[in-house]
C-alpha positions as semicolon CSV with decimal commas, in nm:
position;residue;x (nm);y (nm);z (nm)
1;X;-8,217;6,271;13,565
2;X;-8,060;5,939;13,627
3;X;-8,355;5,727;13,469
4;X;-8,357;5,987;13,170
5;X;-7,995;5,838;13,154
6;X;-8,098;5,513;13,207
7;X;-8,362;5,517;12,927
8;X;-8,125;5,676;12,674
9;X;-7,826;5,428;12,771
10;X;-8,133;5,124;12,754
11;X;-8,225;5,263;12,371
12;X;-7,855;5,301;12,272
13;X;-7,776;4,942;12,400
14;X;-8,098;4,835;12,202
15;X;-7,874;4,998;11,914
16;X;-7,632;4,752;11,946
17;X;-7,605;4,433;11,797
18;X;-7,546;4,087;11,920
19;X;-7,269;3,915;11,688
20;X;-7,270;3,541;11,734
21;X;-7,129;3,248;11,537
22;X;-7,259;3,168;11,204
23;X;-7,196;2,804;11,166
24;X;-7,219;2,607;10,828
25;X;-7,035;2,266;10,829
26;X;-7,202;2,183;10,499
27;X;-7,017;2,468;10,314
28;X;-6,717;2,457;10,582
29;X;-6,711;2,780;10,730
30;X;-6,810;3,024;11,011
31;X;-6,820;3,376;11,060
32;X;-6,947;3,603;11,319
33;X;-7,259;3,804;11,246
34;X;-7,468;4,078;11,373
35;X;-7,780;3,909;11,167
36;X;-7,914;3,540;11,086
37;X;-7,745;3,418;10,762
38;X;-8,006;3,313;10,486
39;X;-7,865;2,975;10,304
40;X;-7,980;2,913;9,932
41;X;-7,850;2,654;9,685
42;X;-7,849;2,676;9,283
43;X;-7,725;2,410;9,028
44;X;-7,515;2,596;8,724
45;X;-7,355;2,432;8,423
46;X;-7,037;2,366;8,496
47;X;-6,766;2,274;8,196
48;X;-6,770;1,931;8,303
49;X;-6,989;1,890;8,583
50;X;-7,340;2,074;8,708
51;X;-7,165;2,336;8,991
52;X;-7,343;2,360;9,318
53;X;-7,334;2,722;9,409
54;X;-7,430;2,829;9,774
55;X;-7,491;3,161;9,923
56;X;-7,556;3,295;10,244
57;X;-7,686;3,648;10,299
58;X;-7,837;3,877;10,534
59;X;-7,957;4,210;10,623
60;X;-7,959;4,500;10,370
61;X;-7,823;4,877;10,338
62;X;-8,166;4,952;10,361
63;X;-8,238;4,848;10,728
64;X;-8,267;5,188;10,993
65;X;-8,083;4,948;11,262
66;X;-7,790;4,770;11,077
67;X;-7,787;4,967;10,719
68;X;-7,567;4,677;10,579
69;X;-7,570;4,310;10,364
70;X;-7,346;4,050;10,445
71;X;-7,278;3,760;10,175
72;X;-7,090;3,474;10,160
73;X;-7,023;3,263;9,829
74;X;-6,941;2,918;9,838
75;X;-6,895;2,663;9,558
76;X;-6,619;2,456;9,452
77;X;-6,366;2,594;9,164
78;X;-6,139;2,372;8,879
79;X;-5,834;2,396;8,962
80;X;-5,530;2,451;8,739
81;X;-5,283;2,141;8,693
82;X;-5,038;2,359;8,839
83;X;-5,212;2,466;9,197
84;X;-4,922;2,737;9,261
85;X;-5,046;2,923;8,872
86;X;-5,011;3,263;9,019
87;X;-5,119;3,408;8,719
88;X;-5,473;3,154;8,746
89;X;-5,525;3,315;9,079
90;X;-5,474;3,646;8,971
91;X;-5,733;3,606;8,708
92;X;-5,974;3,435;8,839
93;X;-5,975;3,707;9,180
94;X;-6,002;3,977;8,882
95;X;-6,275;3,809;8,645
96;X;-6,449;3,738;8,994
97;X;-6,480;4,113;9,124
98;X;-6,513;4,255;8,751
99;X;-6,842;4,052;8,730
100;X;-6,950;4,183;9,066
101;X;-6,858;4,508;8,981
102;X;-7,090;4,521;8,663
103;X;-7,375;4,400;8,831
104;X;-7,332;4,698;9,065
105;X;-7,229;4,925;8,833
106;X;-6,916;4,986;9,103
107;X;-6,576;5,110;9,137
108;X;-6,258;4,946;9,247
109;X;-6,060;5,120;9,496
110;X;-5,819;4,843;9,546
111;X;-5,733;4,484;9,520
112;X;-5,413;4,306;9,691
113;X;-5,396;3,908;9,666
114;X;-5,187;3,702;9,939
115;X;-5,044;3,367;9,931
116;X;-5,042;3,114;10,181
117;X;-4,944;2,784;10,219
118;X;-5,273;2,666;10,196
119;X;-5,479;2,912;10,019
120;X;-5,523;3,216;9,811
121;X;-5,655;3,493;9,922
122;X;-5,780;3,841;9,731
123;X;-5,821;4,106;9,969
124;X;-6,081;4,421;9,791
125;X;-6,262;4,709;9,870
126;X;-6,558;4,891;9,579
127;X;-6,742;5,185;9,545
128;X;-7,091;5,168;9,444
129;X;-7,408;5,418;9,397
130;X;-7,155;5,667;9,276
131;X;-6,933;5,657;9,618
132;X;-7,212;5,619;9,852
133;X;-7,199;5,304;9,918
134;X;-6,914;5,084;10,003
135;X;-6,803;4,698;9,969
136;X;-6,559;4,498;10,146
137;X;-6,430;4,174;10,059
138;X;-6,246;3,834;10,059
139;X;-6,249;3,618;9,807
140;X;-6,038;3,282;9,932
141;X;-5,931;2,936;9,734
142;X;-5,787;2,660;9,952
143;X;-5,789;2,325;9,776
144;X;-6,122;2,300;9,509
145;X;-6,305;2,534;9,753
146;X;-6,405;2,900;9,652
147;X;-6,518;3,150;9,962
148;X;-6,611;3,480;9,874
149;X;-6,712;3,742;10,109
150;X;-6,893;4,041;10,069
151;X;-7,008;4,350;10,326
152;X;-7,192;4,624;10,178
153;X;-7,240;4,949;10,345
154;X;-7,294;5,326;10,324
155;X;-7,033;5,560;10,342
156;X;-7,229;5,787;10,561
157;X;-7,305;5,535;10,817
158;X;-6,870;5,455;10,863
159;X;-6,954;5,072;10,847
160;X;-6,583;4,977;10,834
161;X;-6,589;4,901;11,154
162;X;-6,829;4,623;11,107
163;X;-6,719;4,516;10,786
164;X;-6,363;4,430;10,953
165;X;-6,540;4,237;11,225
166;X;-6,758;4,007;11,000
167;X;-6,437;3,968;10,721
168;X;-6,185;3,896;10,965
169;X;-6,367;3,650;11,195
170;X;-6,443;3,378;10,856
171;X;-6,272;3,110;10,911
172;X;-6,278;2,788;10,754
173;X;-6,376;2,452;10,952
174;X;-6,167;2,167;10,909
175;X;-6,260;1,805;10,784
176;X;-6,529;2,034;10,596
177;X;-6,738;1,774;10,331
178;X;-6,819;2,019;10,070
């Protein structure tokens, strides 16, 4: 009986996932996370300058050990001449998640946007594959630099738990170069 217990506690333990830091002091950041974070750079046309977009991702809903995808965004943004335009903020947080919302033909359940002294913060959660699956996010401005972060999930598998974890360990590294 007890190595029955053993063997089932060994394969739930095998269940769990090892979180460690995610550290990328080209793009400023880190972030704890259950998976290895894949880095890939594009150029864009950018209104006055080419726009070097980053992204790191990893995992997918997919998986049968951790059914979620974890992105992070990372470029740097125009700002307005007036870096406390509310109203810039506000549109920029919406035009942001619209786009993302089209390309997963999701839902907004809700979007609340915070100030701070230092940045600007848009706090979201979506709906996608009509209400099975979920996303989280963050998407953050502090000076020219543009975070966003993204968790995807299924509803059936209750990945808030995780989602809070990865969103609410980001944070941003100072003296970061890009």
């Amino acid at each position: 009986m007890l190595s029955a217990l053993f063997l089932i506690s060994s394969w739930f333990m095998s269940l769990q996932q090892e979180w460690t830091w995610s550290i990328h002091p080209e793009a400023g950041f880190k972030v704890l996370s259950p998976i290895s974070l894949i880095h890939k750079t594009q150029q864009f046309p950018g209104e006055f300058q080419e726009i070097e977009y980053h992204q790191y991702n990893g995992g997918s809903v997919t998986d049968s050990i951790l059914p979620m995808a974890f992105v992070i965004d990372h470029y740097k943004v125009p700002l307005p001449a007036d870096s406390t335009d509310h109203l810039y903020f506000t549109e920029f947080f919406q035009a942001t998640i619209d786009q993302l919302m089209g390309s997963v033909d999701g839902t907004l359940v809700y979007m609340d946007q915070l100030s701070h002294s230092d940045r600007e913060v848009c706090v979201w959660k979506a709906t996608y594959l009509n209400g099975k699956g979920v996303i989280r996010g963050n998407l953050i401005i502090t000076g020219d630099k543009y975070y966003g972060l993204q968790v995807f999930g299924l509803a059936k598998h209750k990945p808030n738990e995780v989602m809070t974890k990865f969103i609410e360990s980001f944070r941003i590294l100072q003296d970061s170069k890009s």
